[in-house]
C-alpha positions as CSV (number, residue, x, y, z in Angstrom):
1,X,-40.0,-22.8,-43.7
2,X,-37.1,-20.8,-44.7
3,X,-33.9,-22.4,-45.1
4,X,-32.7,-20.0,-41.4
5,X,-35.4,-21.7,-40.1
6,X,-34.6,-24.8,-41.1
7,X,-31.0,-25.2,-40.0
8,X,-31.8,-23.7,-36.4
9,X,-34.6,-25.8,-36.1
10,X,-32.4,-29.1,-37.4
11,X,-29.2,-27.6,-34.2
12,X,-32.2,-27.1,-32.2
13,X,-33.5,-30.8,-32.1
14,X,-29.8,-32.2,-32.6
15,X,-29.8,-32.8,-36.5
16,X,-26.5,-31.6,-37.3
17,X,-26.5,-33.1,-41.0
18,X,-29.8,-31.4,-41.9
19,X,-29.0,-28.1,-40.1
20,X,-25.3,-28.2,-42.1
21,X,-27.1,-28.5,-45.2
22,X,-29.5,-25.9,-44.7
23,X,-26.9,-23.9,-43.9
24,X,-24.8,-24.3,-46.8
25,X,-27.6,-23.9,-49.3
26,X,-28.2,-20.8,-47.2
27,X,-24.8,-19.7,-48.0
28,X,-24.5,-20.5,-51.6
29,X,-28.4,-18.5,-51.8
30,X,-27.5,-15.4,-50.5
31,X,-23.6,-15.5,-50.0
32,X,-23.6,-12.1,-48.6
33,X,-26.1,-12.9,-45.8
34,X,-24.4,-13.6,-42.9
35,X,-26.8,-16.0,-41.6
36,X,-25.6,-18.6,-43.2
37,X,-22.2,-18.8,-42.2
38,X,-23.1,-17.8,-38.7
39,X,-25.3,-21.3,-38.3
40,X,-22.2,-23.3,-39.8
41,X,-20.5,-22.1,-37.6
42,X,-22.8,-22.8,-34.7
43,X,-23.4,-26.7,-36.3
44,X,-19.2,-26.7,-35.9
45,X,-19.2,-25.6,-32.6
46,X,-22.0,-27.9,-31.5
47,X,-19.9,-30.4,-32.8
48,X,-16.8,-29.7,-30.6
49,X,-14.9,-28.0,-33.7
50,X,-14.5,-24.7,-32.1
51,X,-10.8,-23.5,-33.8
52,X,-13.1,-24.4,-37.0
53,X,-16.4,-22.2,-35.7
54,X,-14.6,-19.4,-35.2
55,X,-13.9,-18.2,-39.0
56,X,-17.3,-19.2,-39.9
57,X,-18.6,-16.7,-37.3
58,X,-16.1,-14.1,-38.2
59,X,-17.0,-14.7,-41.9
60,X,-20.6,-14.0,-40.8
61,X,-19.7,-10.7,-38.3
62,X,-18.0,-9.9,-41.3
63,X,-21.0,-9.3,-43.5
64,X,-22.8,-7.4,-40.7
65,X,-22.1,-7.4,-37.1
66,X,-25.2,-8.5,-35.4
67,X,-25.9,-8.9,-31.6
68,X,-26.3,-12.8,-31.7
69,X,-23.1,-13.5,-33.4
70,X,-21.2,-11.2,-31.5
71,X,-22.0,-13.0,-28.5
72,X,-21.6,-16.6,-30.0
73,X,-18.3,-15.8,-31.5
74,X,-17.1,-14.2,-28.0
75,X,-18.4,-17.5,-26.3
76,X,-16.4,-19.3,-28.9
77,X,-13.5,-17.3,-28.6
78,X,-13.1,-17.6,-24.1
79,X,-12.9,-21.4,-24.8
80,X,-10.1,-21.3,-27.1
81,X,-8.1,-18.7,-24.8
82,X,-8.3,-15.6,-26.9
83,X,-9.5,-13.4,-24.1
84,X,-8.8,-9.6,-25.5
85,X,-10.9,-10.5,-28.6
86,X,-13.3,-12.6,-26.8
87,X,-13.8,-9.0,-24.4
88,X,-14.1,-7.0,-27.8
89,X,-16.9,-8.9,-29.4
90,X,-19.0,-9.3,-26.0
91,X,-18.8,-5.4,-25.5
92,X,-19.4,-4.9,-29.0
93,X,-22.7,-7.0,-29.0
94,X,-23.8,-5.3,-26.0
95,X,-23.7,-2.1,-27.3
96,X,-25.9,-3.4,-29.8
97,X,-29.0,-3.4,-27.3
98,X,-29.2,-7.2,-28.0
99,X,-33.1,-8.4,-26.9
100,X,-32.8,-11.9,-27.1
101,X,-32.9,-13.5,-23.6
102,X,-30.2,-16.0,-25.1
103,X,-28.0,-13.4,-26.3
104,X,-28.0,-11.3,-23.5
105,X,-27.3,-14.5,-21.1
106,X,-24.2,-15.5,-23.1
107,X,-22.6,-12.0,-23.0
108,X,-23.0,-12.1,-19.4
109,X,-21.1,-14.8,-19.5
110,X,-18.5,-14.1,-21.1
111,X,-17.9,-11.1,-19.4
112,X,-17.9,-13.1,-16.0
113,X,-15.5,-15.3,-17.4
114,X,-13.5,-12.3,-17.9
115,X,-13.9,-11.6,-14.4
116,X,-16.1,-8.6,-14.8
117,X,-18.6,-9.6,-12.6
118,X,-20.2,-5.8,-12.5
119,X,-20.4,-5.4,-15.9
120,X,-22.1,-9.2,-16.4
121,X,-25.4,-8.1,-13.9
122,X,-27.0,-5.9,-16.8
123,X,-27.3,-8.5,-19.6
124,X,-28.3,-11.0,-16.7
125,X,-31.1,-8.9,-15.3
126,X,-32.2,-8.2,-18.9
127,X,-32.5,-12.3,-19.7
128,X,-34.1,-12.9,-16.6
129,X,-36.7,-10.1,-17.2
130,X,-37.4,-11.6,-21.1
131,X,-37.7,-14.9,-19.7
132,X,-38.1,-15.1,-15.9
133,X,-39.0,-18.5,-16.0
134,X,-35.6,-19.5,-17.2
135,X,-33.7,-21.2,-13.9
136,X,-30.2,-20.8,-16.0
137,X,-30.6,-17.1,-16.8
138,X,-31.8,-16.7,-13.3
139,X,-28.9,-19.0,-11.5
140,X,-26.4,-16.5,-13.6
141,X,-27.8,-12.7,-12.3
142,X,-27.8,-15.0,-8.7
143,X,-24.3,-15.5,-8.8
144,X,-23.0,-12.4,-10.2
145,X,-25.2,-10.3,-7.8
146,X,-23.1,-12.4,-5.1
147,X,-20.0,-11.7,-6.5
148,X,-20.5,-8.3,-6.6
149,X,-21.9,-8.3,-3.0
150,X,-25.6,-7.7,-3.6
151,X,-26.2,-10.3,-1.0
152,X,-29.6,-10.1,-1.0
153,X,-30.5,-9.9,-4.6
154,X,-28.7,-12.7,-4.8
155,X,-30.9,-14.7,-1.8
156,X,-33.9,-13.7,-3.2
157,X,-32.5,-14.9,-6.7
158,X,-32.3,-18.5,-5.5
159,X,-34.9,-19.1,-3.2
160,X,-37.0,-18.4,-6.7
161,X,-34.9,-21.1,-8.5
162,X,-35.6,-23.6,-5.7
163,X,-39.2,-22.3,-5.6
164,X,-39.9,-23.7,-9.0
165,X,-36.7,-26.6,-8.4
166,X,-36.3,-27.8,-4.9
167,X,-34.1,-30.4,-5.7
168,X,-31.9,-27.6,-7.5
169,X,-28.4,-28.5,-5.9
170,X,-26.4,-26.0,-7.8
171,X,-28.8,-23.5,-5.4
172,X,-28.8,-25.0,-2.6
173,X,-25.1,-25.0,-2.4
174,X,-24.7,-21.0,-3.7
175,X,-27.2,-20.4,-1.1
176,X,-25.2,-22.2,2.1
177,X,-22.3,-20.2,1.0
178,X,-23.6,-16.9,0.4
179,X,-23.3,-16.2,4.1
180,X,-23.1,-17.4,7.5
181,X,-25.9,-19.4,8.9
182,X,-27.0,-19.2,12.3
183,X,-29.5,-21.4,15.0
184,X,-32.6,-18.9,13.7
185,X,-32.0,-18.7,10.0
186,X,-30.3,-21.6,8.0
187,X,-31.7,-24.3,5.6
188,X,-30.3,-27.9,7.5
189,X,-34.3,-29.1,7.2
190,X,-35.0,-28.6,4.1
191,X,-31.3,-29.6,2.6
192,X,-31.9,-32.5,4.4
193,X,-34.9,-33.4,2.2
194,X,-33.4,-32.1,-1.0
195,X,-30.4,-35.1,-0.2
196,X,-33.6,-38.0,0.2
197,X,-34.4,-36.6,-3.2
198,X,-31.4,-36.7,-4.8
199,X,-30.8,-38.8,-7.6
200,X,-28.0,-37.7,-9.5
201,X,-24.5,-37.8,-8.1
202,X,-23.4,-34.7,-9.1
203,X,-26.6,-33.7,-7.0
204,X,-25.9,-35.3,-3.7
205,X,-22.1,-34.3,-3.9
206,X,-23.4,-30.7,-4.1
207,X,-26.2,-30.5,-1.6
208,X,-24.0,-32.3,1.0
209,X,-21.3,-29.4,0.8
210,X,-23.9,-27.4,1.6
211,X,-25.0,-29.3,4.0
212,X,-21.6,-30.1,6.0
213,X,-21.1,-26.0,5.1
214,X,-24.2,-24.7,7.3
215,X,-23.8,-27.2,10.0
216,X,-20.1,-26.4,10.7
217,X,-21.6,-22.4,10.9
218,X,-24.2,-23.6,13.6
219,X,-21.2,-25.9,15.2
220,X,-22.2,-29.3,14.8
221,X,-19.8,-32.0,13.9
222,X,-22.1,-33.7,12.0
223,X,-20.7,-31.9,8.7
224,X,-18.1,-34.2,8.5
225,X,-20.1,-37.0,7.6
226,X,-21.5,-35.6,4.9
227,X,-18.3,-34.4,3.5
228,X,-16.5,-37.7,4.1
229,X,-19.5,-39.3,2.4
230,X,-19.2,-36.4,-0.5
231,X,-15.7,-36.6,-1.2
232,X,-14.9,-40.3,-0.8
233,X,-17.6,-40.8,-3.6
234,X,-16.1,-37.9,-5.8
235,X,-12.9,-39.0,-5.6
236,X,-14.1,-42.5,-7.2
237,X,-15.5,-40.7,-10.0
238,X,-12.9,-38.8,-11.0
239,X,-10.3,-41.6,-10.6
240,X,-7.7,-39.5,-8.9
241,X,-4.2,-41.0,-7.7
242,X,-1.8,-38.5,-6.1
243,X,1.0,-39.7,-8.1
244,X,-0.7,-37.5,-11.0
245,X,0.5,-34.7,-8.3
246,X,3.0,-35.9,-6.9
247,X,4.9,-36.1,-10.7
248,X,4.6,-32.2,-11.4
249,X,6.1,-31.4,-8.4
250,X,8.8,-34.4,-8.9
251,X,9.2,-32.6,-12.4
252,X,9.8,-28.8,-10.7
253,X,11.9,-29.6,-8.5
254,X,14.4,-31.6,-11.0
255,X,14.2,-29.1,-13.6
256,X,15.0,-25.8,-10.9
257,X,17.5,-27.8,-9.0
258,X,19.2,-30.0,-11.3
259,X,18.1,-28.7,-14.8
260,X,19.5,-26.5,-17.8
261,X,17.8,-23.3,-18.1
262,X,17.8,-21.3,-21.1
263,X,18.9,-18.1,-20.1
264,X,17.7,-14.2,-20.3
265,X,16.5,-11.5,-18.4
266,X,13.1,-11.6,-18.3
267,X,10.5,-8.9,-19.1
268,X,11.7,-5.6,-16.8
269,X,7.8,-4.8,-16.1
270,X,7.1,-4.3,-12.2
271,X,3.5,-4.2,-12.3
272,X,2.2,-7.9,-11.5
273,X,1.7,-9.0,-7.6
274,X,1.5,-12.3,-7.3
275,X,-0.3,-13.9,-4.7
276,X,0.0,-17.6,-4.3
277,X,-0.5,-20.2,-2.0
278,X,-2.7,-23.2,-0.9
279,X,-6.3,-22.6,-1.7
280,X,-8.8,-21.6,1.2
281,X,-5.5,-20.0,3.5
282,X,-5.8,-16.2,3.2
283,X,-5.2,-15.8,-0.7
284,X,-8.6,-13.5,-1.3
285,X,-7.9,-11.5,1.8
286,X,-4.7,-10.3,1.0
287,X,-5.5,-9.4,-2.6
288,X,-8.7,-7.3,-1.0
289,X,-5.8,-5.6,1.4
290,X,-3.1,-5.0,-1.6
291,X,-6.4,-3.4,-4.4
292,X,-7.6,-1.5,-1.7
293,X,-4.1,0.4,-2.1
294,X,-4.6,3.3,-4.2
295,X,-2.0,2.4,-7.0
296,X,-3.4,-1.7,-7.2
297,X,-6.5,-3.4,-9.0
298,X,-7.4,-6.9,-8.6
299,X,-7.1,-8.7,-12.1
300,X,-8.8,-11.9,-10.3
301,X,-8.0,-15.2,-10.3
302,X,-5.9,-15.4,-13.9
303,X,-4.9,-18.8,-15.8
304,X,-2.6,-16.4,-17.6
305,X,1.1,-17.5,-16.5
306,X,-0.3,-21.2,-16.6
307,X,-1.3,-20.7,-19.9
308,X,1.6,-18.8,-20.8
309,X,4.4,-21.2,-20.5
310,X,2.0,-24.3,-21.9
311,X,1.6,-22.2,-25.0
312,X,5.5,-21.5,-25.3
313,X,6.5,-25.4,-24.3
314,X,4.4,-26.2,-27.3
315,X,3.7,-29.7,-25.7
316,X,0.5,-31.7,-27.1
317,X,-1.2,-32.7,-23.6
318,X,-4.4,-31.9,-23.0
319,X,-3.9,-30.5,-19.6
320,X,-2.3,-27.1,-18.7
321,X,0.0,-28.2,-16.6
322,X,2.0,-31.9,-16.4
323,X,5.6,-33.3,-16.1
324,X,6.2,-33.1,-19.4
325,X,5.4,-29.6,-20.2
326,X,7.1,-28.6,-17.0
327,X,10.2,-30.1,-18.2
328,X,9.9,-28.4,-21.8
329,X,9.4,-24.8,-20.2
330,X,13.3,-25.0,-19.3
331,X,14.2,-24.4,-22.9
332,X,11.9,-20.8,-22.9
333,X,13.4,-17.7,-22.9
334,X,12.5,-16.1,-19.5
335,X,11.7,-13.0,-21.6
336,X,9.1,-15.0,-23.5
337,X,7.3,-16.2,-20.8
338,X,7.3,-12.6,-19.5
339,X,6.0,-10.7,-22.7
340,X,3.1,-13.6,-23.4
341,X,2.2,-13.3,-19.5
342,X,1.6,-10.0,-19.5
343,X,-0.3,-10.0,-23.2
344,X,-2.7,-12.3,-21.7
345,X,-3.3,-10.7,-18.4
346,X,-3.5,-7.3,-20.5
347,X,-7.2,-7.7,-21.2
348,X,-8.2,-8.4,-17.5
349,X,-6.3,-5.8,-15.4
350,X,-8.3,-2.9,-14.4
351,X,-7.8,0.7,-15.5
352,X,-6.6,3.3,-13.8
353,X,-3.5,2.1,-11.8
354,X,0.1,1.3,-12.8
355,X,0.0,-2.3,-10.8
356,X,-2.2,-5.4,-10.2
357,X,-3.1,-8.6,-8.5
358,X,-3.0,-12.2,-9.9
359,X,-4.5,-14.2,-7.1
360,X,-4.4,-17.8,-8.6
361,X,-3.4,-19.8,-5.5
362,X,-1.5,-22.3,-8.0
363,X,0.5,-20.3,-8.7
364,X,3.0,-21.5,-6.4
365,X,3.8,-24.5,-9.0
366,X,5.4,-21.0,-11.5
367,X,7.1,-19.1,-8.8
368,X,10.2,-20.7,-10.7
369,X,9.4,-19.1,-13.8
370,X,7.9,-16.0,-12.5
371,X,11.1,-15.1,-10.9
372,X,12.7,-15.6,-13.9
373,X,10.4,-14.6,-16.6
374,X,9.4,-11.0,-14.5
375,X,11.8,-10.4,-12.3
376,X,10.6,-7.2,-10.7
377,X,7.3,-8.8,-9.8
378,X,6.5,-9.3,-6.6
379,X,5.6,-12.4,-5.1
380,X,3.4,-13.4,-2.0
381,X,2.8,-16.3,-0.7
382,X,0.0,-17.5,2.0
383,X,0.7,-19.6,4.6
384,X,-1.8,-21.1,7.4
385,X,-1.4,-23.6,10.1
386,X,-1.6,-27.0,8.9
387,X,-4.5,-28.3,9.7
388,X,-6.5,-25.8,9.0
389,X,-5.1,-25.8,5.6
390,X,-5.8,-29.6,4.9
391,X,-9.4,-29.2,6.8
392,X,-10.4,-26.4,4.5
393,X,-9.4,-27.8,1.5
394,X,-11.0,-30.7,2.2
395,X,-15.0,-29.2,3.4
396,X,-14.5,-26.6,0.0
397,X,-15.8,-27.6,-3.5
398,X,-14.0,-26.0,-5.3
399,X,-14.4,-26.3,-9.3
400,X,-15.0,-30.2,-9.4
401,X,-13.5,-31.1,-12.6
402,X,-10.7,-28.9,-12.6
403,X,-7.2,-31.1,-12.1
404,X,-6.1,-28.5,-9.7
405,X,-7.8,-29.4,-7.0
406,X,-8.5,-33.1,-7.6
407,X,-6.4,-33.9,-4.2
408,X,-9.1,-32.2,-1.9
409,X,-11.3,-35.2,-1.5
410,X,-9.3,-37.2,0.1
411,X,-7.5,-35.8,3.9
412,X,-4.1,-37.8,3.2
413,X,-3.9,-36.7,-0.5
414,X,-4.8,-32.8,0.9
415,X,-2.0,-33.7,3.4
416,X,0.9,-35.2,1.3
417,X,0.1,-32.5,-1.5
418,X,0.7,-29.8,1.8
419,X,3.7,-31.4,2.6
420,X,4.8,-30.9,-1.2
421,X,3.8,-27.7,-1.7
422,X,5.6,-26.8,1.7
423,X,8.5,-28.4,0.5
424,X,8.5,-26.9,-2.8
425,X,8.4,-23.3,-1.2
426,X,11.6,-24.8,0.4
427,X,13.2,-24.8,-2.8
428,X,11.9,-21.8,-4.2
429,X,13.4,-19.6,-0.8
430,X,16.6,-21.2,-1.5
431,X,16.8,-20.9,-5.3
432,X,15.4,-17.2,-5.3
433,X,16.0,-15.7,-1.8
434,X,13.8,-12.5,-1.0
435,X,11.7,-13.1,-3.9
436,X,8.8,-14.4,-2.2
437,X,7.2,-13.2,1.0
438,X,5.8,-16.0,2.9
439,X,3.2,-14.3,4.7
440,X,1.2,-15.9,7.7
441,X,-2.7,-15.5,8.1
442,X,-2.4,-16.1,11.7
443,X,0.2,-13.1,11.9
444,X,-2.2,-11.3,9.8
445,X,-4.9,-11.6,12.3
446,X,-3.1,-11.2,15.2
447,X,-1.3,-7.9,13.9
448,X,-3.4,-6.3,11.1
449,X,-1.6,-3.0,11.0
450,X,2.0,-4.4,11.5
451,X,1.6,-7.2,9.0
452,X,-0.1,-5.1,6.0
453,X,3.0,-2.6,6.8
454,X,5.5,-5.3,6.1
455,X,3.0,-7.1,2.9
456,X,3.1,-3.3,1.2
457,X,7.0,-2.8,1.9
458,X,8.1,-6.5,0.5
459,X,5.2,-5.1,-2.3
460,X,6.9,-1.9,-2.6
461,X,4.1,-0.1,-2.3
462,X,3.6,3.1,-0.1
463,X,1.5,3.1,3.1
464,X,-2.1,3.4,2.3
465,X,-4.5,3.6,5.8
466,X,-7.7,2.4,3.2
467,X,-5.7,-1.1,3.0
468,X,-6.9,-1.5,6.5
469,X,-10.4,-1.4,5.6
470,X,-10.2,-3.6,3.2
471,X,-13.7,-4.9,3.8
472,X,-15.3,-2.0,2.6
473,X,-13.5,-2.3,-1.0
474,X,-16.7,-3.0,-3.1
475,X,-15.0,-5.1,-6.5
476,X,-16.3,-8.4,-7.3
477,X,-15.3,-11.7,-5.7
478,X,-15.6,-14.8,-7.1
479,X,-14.3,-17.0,-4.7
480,X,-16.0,-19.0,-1.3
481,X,-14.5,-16.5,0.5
482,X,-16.9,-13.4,-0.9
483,X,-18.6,-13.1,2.4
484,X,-15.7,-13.5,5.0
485,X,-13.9,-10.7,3.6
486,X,-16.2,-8.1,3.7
487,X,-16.1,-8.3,7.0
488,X,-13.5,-6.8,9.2
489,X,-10.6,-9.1,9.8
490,X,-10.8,-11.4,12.5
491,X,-10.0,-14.5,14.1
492,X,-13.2,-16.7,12.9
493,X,-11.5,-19.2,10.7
494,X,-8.1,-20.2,13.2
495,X,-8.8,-23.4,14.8
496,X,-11.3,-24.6,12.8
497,X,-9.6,-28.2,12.4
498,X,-10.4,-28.8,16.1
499,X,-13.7,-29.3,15.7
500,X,-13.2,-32.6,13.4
501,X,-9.8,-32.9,16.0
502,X,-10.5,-36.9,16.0
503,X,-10.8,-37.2,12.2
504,X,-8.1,-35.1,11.5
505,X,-5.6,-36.9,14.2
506,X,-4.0,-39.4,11.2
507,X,-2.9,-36.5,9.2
508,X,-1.8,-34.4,12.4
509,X,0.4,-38.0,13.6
510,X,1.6,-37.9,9.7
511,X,2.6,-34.2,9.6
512,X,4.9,-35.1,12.8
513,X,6.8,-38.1,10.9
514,X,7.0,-35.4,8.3
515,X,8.5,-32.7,10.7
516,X,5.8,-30.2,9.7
517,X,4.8,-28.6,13.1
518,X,0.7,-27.9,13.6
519,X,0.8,-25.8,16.6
C-alpha cells in the first residue's frame, strides 16, 4: 500500500497518528507532491485545527491545483470566515470537472453556504448521479432544488431519502415545509409513525415540527402539542436562560444611550438595504419586493456586519455577539466597521446592480452601528402584530444550535425577548430619527401598492411596477418562507395566533402589563 493510501485509509478509520505519519514520510518522499501536504492538512482539520489546515492545503494547491483540494481548502476556508477566497477556490475546483462524488458534494456546499443556491444544484446533481445511493449527497440537491423553487425535484428528492430511510427526520421536516399541505395530500400518518420510531432526540424534535407544521396547514390544534412537547425538551438541552438575552440588549442600550463613542463619519457607500426585524414577520417578503427592483439584488441572509464589529472589538469570546463585545465596539471607528462590512459582504452581492439586500433579521441588535458605520444605508425594519410574532417564532425551527434564536422554545422567553427588541427599536427611533422605516406586514397586505410606494421612497429607489410581482422573482430562498412568497401577497398568515388563542392567553395578559397592544 502506498504511503497516499496509507494515511487516507488511517483518516478514514479515525487513526490520526498513523495517517500523520504517513503523511509526513509522504512529504519528506516526494516534497514536491502535493499529496502529502494535502492529507496533513486534512489529519489537522479532522482534528479541529482548521487556522493550521489551511496552509497545509495551500502548500499542497500550491504544487498543483487539483479538484479535491480545491474543494477541501474552500470548505476549510467558509468555517474560518474567509468567504471571497473560500468562493475562489470552490469555482476554481469546479472548473476542474471534479468526478469524485465527495468532491463535487463539498463544492456544492460551499457555494450554498455562499448563498448561491443556483450555482450549488450542478455539483449536487453530479454527486447524486456517481453515487445515488448516498442519502447526504441526495438530502443536499433536495434542498437546493427547494431553494431555488424546483418544488418538485425537490419532493421527489426526499420521498427517495425516506424510501430507503423512513425514520429520516431531517426529510421529513424539509418535506412538511416545502409546501402547504392540504385534507387530500399531506404526510400526518406516516409522520405519526416516523415519531413511535424515533429514538434520537434530535429526531423527535424534528419530526414533531413537521408534524405541528402540517397539521396547523389542515387546521387542527393538535400542532401545539407537539411543539410544546418539542420545544420544552429543546430548550432543556440547550440550557437556555433569557438573561443570556436579556444582557446584550442590557449592554446596547447602555453603550448608545449612556456610552462614549468613538467618533467618525462612517463609510459614504449607499448601496446596502438593510432589512431587519424579528424572525418569521415579513423579513423574506420585503427583500423579494426590494430585488425585484431593477437596480437591487438580494445578497441573502449575511453574518457580515455581525462579524464585522466582533472582528474589529478584538474580544476573545467564542460567540459572535455578547455584552462584552457589544461594549468594546464603542471604541471602533464608524468608518472601520463600514469598510470591513462591506469587504465581507463584497463576495456575496450579486452582479449587475449598484445596490443590495442584507436580510439577517438580527440585525436589529447593529442598527446602532449601522447608522453610524454606513450612514447612507438604508434601514427597514418588519413589524407584525404581537402575537403572531411570538406564535411564529415559537412553531419555526429555525437553525437549532444557533444562539440567535435560542429564545424560541419557550412562549414567555419569545415574549419578553419581543418586548426587548420592541423596546430597543424605541431607542434606536429616538437616537437616529428617519433612519429606520418601521414597516408593518399587516399594512403591507392590506395596501400592496401604497405600502411598496412608501418602502421604495424611504429606500430611495425609483418606482418599479415588477416590485409588485414579486412572486414571480425566481432567486433562491433559503428561508421557511420559500413557498409563501412565491405566491402573490395575501392575507394567509394574519391571525394565526388565534388558533392556539387559549395557550397563547398568558403572554397576550403579559404584553398588556407591558403596554404592548395585540389588536
Amino acid at each position: 500500500m502506498t504511503l497516499e493510501n496509507q494515511a487516507r485509509a488511517a483518516i478514514k478509520r479515525g487513526d490520526p497518528a498513523a495517517a500523520a505519519q504517513a503523511a509526513k514520510a509522504l512529504v519528506e518522499a516526494s516534497p514536491q507532491d502535493p499529496q502529502g501536504y494535502f492529507l496533513l492538512g486534512m489529519v489537522a482539520a479532522e482534528a479541529g485545527h482548521v487556522a493550521k489546515a489551511v496552509p497545509l492545503i495551500e502548500a499542497a494547491v500550491d504544487r498543483g491545483p487539483r479538484a479535491e483540494h480545491l474543494a477541501q481548502l474552500a470548505r476549510l476556508l467558509i468555517l474560518l470566515r474567509r468567504d471571497g477566497e473560500a468562493a475562489d477556490a470552490a469555482r476554481e475546483a469546479l472548473a476542474l470537472a471534479p468526478a469524485e462524488p465527495l468532491t463535487l458534494d463539498t463544492i456544492g456546499c460551499v457555494l450554498t453556504r455562499l448563498g448561491d443556491h443556483e450555482a450549488a444544484i450542478a455539483p449536487f446533481a453530479s454527486a447524486v448521479a456517481l453515487e445515488p445511493a448516498n442519502l447526504e449527497y441526495r438530502y443536499n440537491l433536495a434542498a437546493a432544488s427547494g431553494f431555488t423553487g424546483r418544488v418538485e425535484d425537490a419532493r421527489e428528492h426526499y420521498e427517495a431519502i425516506l424510501g430507503a430511510d423512513p425514520g429520516n427526520a431531517r426529510a421529513h421536516y424539509a418535506l412538511a415545509i416545502l409546501s402547504r399541505q392540504t385534507a387530500a395530500a399531506n404526510h400526518v400518518r406516516r409522520l405519526e409513525s416516523a415519531l413511535d420510531h424515533a429514538r434520537q432526540p434530535g429526531d423527535a424534535l424534528r419530526i414533531r415540527y413537521a408534524l405541528a407544521k402540517e397539521l396547523e396547514d389542515l387546521g387542527d390544534p393538535a400542532a401545539f402539542g407537539h411543539l410544546a412537547a418539542a420545544n420544552a425538551e429543546h430548550k432543556r438541552a440547550i440550557s437556555y436562560d433569557f438573561a443570556q438575552d436579556a444582557a446584550i440588549f442590557d449592554a446596547l442600550e447602555t453603550l448608545f444611550s449612556q456610552g462614549d463613542l468613538a467618533p467618525g463619519a462612517g463609510h459614504p457607500d449607499p448601496a446596502p438595504i438593510f432589512v431587519v426585524g424579528m424572525p418569521r414577520t415579513g423579513t423574506t417578503l420585503v427583500d423579494r419586493i426590494l430585488s425585484s427592483h431593477r437596480d437591487v439584488g438580494s445578497a441573502g441572509e449575511l453574518q457580515a456586519m455581525p462579524l464585522a464589529v466582533k472582528q474589529l472589538a478584538g474580544t476573545t469570546s467564542r460567540v459572535v455577539i455578547d455584552p462584552a463585545t457589544v461594549l468594546a465596539s464603542g471604541k471602533l471607528d464608524p468608518t472601520a466597521i463600514g469598510s470591513t462590512y462591506l469587504a465581507r459582504a463584497a463576495h456575496h452581492r450579486p452582479e449587475g446592480t449598484p445596490r443590495f439586500t442584507d436580510k439577517l433579521p438580527a440585525n436589529f441588535l447593529y442598527v446602532g452601528h449601522i447608522a453610524r458605520a454606513l450612514p447612507n444605508a438604508r434601514i427597514v425594519c418588519l413589524r407584525r402584530n404581537p402575537l403572531d410574532t411570538v406564535w411564529s417564532n415559537y412553531k419555526n425551527l429555525f437553525a437549532s444550535q444557533s444562539a440567535y434564536y435560542a429564545y424560541s422554545y419557550d412562549l414567555m422567553d419569545t415574549a419578553r425577548y419581543y418586548a426587548r427588541f420592541d423596546r430597543l427599536m424605541a431607542l434606536w427611533d429616538r437616537l437616529f430619527a428617519g433612519r429606520v422605516l418601521q414597516f408593518s406586514y399587516e399594512g403591507l397586505v392590506a395596501d400592496q401598492e401604497g405600502e411598496t410606494r412608501r418602502l421604495l421612497e424611504h429606500c430611495r429607489l425609483d418606482w418599479d411596477a415588477a416590485c409588485l410581482s414579486f412572486h414571480e422573482n425566481s432567486a433562491a430562498v433559503a428561508t421557511p418562507s420559500a413557498a409563501q412568497v412565491r405566491r402573490p401577497i395575501n392575507a394567509d398568515g394574519i391571525g394565526k395566533w388565534r388558533m392556539h388563542e387559549g395557550a397563547l392567553a398568558p403572554v397576550a395578559e403579559w404584553f398588556e402589563t407591558q403596554g404592548i397592544a395585540i389588536a
